[in-house]
PyMOL CGO cylinders between C-alpha atoms (Angstrom):
from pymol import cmd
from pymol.cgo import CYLINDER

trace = [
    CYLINDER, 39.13, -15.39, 10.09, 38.39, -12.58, 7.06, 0.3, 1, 1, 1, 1, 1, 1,
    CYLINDER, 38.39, -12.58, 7.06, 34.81, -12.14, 8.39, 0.3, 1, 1, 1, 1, 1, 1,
    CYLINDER, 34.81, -12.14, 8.39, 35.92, -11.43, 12.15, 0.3, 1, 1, 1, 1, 1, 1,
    CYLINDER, 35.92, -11.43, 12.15, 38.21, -8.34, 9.89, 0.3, 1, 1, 1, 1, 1, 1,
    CYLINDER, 38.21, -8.34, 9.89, 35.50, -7.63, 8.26, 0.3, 1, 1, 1, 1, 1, 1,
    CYLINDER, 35.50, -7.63, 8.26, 33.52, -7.43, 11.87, 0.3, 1, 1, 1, 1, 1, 1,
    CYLINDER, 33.52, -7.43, 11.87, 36.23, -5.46, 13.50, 0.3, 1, 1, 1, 1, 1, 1,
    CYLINDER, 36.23, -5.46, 13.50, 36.85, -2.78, 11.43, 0.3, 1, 1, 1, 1, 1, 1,
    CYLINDER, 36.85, -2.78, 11.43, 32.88, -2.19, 10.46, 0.3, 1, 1, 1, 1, 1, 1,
    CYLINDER, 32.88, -2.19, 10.46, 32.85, -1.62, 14.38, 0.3, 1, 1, 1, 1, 1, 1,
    CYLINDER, 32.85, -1.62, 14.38, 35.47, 0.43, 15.17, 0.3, 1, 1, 1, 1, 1, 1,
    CYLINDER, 35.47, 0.43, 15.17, 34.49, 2.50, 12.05, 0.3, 1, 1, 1, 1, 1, 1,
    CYLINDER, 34.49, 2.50, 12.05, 31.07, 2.55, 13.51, 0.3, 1, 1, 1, 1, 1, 1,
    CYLINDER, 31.07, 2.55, 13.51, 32.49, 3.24, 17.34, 0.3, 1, 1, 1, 1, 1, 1,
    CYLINDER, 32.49, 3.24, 17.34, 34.43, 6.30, 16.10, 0.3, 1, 1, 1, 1, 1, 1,
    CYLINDER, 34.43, 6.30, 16.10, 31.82, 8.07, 14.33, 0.3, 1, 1, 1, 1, 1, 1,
    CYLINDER, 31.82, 8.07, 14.33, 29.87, 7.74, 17.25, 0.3, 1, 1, 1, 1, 1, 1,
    CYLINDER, 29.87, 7.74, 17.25, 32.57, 9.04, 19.41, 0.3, 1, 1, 1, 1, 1, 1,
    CYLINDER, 32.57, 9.04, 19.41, 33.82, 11.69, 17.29, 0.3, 1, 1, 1, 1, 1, 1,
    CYLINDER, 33.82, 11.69, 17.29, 29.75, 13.13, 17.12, 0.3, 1, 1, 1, 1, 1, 1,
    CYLINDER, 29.75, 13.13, 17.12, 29.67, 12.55, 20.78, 0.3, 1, 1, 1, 1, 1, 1,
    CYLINDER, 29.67, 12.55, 20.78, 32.35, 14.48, 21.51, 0.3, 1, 1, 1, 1, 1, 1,
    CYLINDER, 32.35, 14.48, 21.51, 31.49, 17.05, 19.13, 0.3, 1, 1, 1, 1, 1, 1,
    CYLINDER, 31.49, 17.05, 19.13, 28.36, 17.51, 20.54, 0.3, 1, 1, 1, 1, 1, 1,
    CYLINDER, 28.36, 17.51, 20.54, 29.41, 17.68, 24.31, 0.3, 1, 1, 1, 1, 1, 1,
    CYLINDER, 29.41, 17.68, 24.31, 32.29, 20.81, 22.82, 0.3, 1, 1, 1, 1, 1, 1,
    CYLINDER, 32.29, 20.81, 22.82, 29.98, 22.91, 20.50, 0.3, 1, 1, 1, 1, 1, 1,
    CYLINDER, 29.98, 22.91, 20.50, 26.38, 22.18, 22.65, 0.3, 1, 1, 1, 1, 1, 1,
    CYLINDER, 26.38, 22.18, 22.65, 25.25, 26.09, 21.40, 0.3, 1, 1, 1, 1, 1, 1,
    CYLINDER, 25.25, 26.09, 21.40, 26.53, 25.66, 17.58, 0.3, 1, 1, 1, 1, 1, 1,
    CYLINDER, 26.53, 25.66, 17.58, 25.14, 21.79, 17.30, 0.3, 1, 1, 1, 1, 1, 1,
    CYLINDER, 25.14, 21.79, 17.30, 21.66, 23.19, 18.46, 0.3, 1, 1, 1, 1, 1, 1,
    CYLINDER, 21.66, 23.19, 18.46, 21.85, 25.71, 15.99, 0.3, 1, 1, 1, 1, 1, 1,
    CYLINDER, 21.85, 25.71, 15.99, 22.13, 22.83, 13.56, 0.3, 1, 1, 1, 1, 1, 1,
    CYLINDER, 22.13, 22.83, 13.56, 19.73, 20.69, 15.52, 0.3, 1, 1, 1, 1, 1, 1,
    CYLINDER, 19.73, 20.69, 15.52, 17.20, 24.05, 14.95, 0.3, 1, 1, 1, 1, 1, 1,
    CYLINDER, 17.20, 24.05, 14.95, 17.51, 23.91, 11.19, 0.3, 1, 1, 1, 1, 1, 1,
    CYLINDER, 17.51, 23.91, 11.19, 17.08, 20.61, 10.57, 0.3, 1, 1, 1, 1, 1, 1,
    CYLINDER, 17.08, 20.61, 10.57, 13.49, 20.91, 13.10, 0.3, 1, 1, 1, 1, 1, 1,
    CYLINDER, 13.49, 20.91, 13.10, 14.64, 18.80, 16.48, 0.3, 1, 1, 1, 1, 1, 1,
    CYLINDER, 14.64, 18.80, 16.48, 14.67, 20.39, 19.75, 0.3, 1, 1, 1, 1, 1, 1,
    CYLINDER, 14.67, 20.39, 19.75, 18.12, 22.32, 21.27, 0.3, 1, 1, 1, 1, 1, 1,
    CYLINDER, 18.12, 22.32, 21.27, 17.95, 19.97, 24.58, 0.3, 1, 1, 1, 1, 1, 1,
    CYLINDER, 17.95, 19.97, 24.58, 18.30, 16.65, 22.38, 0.3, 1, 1, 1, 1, 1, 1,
    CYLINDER, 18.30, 16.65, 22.38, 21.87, 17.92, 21.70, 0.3, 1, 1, 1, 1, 1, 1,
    CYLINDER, 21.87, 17.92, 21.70, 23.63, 16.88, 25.43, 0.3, 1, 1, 1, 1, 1, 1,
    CYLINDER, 23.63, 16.88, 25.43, 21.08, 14.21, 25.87, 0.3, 1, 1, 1, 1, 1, 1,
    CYLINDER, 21.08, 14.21, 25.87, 22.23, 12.15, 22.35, 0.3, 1, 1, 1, 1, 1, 1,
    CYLINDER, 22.23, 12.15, 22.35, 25.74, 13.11, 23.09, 0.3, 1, 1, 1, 1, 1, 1,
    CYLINDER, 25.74, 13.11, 23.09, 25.76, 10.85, 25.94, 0.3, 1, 1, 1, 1, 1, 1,
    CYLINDER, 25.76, 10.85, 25.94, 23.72, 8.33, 24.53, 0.3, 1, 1, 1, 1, 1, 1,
    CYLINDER, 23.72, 8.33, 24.53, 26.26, 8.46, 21.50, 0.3, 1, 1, 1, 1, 1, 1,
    CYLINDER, 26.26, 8.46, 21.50, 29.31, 7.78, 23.57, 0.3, 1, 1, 1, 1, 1, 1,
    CYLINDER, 29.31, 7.78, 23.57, 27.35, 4.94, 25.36, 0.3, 1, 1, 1, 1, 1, 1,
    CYLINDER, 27.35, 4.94, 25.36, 26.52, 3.35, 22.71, 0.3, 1, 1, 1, 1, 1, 1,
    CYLINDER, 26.52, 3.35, 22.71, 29.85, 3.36, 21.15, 0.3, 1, 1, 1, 1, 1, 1,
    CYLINDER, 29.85, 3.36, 21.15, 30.90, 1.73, 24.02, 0.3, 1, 1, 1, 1, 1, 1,
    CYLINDER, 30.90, 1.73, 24.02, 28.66, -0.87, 24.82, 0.3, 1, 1, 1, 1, 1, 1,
    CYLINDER, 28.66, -0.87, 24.82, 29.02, -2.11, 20.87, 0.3, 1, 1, 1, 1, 1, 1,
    CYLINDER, 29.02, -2.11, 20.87, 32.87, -2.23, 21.16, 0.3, 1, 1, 1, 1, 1, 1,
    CYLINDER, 32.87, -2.23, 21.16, 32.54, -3.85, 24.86, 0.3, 1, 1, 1, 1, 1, 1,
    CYLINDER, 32.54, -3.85, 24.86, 29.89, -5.52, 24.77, 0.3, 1, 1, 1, 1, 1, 1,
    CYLINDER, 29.89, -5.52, 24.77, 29.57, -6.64, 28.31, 0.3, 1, 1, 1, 1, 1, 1,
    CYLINDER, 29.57, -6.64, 28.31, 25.63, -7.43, 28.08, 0.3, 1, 1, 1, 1, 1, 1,
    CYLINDER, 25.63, -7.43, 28.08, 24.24, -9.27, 24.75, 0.3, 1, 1, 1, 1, 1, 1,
    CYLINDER, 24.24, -9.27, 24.75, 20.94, -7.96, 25.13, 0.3, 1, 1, 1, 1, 1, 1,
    CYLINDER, 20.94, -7.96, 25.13, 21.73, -4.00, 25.43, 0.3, 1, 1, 1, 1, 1, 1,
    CYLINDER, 21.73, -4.00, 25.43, 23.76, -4.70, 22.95, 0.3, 1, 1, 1, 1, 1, 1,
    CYLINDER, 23.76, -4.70, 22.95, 21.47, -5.54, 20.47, 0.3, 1, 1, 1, 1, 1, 1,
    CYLINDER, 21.47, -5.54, 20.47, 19.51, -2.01, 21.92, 0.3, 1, 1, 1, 1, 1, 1,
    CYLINDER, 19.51, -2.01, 21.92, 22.57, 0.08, 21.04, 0.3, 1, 1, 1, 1, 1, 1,
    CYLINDER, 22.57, 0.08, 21.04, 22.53, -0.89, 17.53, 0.3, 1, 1, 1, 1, 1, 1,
    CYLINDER, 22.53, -0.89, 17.53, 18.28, -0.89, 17.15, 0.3, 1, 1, 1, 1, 1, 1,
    CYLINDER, 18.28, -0.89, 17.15, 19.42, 2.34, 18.52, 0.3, 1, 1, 1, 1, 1, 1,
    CYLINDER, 19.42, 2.34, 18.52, 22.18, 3.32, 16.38, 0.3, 1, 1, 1, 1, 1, 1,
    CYLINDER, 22.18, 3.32, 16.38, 19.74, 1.96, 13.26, 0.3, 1, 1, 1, 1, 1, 1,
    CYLINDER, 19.74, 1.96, 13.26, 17.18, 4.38, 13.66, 0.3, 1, 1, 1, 1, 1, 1,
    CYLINDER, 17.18, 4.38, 13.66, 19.68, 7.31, 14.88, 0.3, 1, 1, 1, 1, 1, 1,
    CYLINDER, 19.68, 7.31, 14.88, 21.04, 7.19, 11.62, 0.3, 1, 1, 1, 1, 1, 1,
    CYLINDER, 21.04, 7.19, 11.62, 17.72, 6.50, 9.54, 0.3, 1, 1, 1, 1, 1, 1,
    CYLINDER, 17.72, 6.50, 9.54, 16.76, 9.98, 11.56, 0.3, 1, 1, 1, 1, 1, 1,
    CYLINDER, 16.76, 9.98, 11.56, 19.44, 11.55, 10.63, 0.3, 1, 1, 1, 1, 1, 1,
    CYLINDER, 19.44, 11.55, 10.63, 19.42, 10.62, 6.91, 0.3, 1, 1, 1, 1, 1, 1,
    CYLINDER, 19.42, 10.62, 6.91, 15.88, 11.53, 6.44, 0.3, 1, 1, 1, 1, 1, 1,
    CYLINDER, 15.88, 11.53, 6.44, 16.47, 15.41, 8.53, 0.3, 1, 1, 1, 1, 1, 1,
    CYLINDER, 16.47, 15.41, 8.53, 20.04, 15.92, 6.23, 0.3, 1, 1, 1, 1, 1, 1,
    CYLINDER, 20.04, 15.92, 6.23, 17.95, 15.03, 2.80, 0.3, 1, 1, 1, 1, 1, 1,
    CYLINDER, 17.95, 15.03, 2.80, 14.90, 17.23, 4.36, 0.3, 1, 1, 1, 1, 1, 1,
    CYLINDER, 14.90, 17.23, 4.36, 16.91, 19.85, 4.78, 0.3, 1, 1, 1, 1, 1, 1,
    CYLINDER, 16.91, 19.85, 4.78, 19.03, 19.39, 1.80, 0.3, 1, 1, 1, 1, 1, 1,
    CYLINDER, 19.03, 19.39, 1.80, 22.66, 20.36, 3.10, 0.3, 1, 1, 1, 1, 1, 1,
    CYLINDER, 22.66, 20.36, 3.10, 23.97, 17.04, 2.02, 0.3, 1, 1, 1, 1, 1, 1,
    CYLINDER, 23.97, 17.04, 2.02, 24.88, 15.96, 5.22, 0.3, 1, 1, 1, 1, 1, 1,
    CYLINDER, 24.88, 15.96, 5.22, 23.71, 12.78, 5.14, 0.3, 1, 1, 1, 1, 1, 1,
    CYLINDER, 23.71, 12.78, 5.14, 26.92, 11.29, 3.74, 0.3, 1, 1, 1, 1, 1, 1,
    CYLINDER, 26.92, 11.29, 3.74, 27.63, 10.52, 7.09, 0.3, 1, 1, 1, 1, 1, 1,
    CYLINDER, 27.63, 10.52, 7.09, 24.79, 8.81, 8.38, 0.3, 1, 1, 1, 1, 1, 1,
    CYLINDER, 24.79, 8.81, 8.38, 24.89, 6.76, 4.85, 0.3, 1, 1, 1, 1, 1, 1,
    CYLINDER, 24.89, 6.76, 4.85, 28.75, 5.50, 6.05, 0.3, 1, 1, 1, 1, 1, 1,
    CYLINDER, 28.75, 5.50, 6.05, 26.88, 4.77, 9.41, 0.3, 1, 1, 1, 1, 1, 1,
    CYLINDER, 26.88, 4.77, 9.41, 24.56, 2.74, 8.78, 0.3, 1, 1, 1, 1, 1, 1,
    CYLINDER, 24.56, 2.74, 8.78, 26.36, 0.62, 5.80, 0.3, 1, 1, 1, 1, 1, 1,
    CYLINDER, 26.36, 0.62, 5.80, 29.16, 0.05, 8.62, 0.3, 1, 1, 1, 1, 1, 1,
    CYLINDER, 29.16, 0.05, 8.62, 26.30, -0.53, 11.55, 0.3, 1, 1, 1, 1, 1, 1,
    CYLINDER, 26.30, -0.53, 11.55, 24.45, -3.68, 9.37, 0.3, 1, 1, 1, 1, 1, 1,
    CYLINDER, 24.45, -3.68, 9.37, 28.24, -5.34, 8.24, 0.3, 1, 1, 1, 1, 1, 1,
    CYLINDER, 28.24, -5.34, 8.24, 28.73, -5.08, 12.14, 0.3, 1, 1, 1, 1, 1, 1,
    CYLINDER, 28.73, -5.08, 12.14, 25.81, -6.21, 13.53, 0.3, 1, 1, 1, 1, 1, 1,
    CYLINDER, 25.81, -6.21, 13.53, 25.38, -9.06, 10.82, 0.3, 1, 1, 1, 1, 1, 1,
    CYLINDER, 25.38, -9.06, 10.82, 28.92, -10.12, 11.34, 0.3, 1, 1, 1, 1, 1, 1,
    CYLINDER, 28.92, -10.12, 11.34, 28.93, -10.20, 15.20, 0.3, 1, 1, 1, 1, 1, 1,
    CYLINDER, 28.93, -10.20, 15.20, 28.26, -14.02, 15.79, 0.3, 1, 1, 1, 1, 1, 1,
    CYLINDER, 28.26, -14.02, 15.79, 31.55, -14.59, 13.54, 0.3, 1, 1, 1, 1, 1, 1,
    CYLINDER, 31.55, -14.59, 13.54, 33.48, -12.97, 15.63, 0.3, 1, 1, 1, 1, 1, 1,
    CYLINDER, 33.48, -12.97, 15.63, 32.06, -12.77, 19.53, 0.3, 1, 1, 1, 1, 1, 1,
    CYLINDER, 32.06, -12.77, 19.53, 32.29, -15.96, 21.42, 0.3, 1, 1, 1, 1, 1, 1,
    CYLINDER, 32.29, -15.96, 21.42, 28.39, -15.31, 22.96, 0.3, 1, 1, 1, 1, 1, 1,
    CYLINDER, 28.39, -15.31, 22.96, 26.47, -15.05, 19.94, 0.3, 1, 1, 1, 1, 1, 1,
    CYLINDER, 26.47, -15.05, 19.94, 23.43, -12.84, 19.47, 0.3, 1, 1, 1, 1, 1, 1,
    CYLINDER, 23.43, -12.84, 19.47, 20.35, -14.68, 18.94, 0.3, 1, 1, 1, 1, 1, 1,
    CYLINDER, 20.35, -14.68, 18.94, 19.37, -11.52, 16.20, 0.3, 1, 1, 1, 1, 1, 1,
    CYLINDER, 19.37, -11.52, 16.20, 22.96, -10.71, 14.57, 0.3, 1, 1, 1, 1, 1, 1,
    CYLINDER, 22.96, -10.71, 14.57, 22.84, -13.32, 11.92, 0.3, 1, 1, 1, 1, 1, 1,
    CYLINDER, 22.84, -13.32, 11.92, 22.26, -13.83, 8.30, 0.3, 1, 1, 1, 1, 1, 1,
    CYLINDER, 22.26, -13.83, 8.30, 20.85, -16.97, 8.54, 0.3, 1, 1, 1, 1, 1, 1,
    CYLINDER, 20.85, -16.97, 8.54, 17.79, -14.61, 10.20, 0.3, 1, 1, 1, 1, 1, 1,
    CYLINDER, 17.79, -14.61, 10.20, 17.84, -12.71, 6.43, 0.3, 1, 1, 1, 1, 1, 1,
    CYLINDER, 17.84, -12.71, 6.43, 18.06, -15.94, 4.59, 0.3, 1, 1, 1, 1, 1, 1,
    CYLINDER, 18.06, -15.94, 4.59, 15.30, -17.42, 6.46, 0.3, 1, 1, 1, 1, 1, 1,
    CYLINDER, 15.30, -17.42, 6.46, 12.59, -14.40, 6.37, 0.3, 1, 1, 1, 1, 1, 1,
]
cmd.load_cgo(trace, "trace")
């Protein structure tokens, strides 16, 4: 019972940063590629990767499909591996997010068969163990 907590709020922590960027992104498209600019990515990946963001969110919380899933949070991983690497690149110590991301993104996705009645056949720890 702890570990589907555990599960739950690692996602919904996970789901709302993804939301809240989305929606940042889709309300301040001129000032995010500004940012986008300095840290060296293109202007038109901003409303592209806002949508993507909000679908993602959404498929991890709802999971309707086990296998795209999985995608949203191979997704999600390098996203914020991306994103960790541009914000210590460009040193405005803006990676503190991506950091909370990704620590939140691995409890979720190694939790998931705990708490989801179709398991994944990736999202276990036995799969750690065992490598």
């Amino acid at each position: 019972m702890k570990i589907k907590w555990v599960y739950w709020a690692s996602t919904a922590l996970l789901a709302m940063l993804y939301v809240a960027g989305g929606t940042m992104y889709l309300s301040n498209i001129a000032g995010i590629q500004q940012a986008f600019a300095k840290l060296g990515y293109p202007a038109y990946l901003v409303p592209i990767l806002a949508v993507v963001k909000l679908a993602g969110a959404i498929t991890v919380v709802w999971r309707f499909n086990r296998a795209l899933t999985d995608l949203a949070y191979a997704g999600m991983f390098y996203h914020l591996l991306l994103a960790f690497s541009a914000h210590i690149n460009a040193g405005d110590g803006g990676f503190v997010p991506a950091i909370v991301g990704l620590i939140a993104l691995l409890i979720s996705f190694f939790t998931q068969n705990a708490a989801r009645a179709k398991p994944s056949p990736y999202g276990s720890w036995a799969l750690v163990r065992s490598a």
